[in-house]
C-alpha positions, 0 to 999 in steps of 0.5 A: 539505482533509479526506482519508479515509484506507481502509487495506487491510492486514489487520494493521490498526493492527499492519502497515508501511502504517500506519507508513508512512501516519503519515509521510505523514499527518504531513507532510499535516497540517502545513498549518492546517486539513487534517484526515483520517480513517482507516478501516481495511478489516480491520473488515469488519463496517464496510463498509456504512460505508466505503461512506458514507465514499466517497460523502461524502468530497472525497479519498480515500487507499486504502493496502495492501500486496501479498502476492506481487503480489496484493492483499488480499481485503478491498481487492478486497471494498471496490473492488467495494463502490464499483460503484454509485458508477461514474460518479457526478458528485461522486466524490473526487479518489482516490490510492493507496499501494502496500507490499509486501516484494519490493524492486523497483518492478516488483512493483508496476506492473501494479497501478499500472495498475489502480489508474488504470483505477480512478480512470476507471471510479469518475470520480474524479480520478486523484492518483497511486500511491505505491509502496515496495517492500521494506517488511516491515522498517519495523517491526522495522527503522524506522531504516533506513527513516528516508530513505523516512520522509522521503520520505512525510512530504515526499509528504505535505506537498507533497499538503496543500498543491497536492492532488497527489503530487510525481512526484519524489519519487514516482520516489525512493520506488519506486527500485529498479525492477529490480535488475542483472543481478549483484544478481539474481544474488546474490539468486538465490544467497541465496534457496538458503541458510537465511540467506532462509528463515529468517524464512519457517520462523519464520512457519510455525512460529509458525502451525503449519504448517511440517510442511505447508509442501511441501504442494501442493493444487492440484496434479494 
């Protein structure tokens, strides 16, 4: 099987969706003769070429994050990019991974949803999204993500060999879906202490915009 891999995030090589890519990669290319390519949609003086990479592939990986339950300007400049192709008889088969840092699956599900109405529209075969929430620390913390590591590799394995995503394991890789009632109460506790601001602040600090951080645009 040769698999095109598009990765969305703007951070490129330097963000979690290629970390957690590699993983899956890995495992995908444990079976002799499965090769993959990798795109990433950062480059945007490319996309005359991820277009001809779309057309001339047989599977499809798109891969991004999702910032505050939106994704990415140039994974919706890529998907709208795709609109000649609605339809076409020799579309790929085309499955999704879905990262973000919220921890709850739930962030995730109406994109989900899109991304199968996708699958239609364009007339590809719908493999299935892969989901993993809570992922900001895969960089700065890979250790404890050494389970959901193995999870990806595992989901990458079992793709190479039968062309589908294990459900299972899928369902393991999305927990949790939403938190209790008493965790969600604690973490409203928490978001009021510095000890969740404190990343944030950094940030902004480091941009130069931390004096401006109440500003408020749009309001009227």
């Amino acid at each position: 099987m040769k698999l095109i891999v598009f990765n969305g995030s703007p951070r490129g090589k330097g963000g979690n969706t290629k970390i957690f890519l590699e993983h899956f990669l890995n495992g995908f290319t444990t079976k002799e003769g499965n090769i993959h390519e990798l795109a990433y949609l950062n480059r945007v003086k490319d996309q005359d070429g991820f277009l001809k990479l779309f057309q001339e592939a047989e599977n499809v990986l798109l891969a991004f994050p999702l910032y505050c339950d939106a994704m990415p300007a140039m994974v919706k400049t890529f998907i709208e990019s795709l609109e000649p192709l609605c339809g076409r008889k020799d579309n790929p088969d085309i499955g999704f991974v879905v990262q973000n840092g919220f921890p709850e699956a739930i962030h995730n599900r109406y994109v989900e949803r899109y991304l199968k109405k996708l699958a239609s529209r364009l007339g590809c075969r719908y493999v299935g999204t892969i989901i993993k929430g809570g992922g900001e620390g895969a960089r700065m913390m890979p250790a404890r993500y050494k389970k959901a590591f193995n999870i990806f590799y595992r989901l990458g394995q079992i793709y190479g060999e039968t062309g589908q995503f294990d459900a299972e394991l899928v369902r393991r890789l999305a927990k949790p879906e939403k938190f209790s009632k008493p965790v969600a109460l604690l973490f409203k506790f928490l978001l009021k202490t510095r000890l969740f601001k404190f990343g944030w602040d950094r940030m902004l600090r480091e941009n130069g915009a931390f004096e401006r951080r109440l500003d408020k645009p749009y309001f009227a």
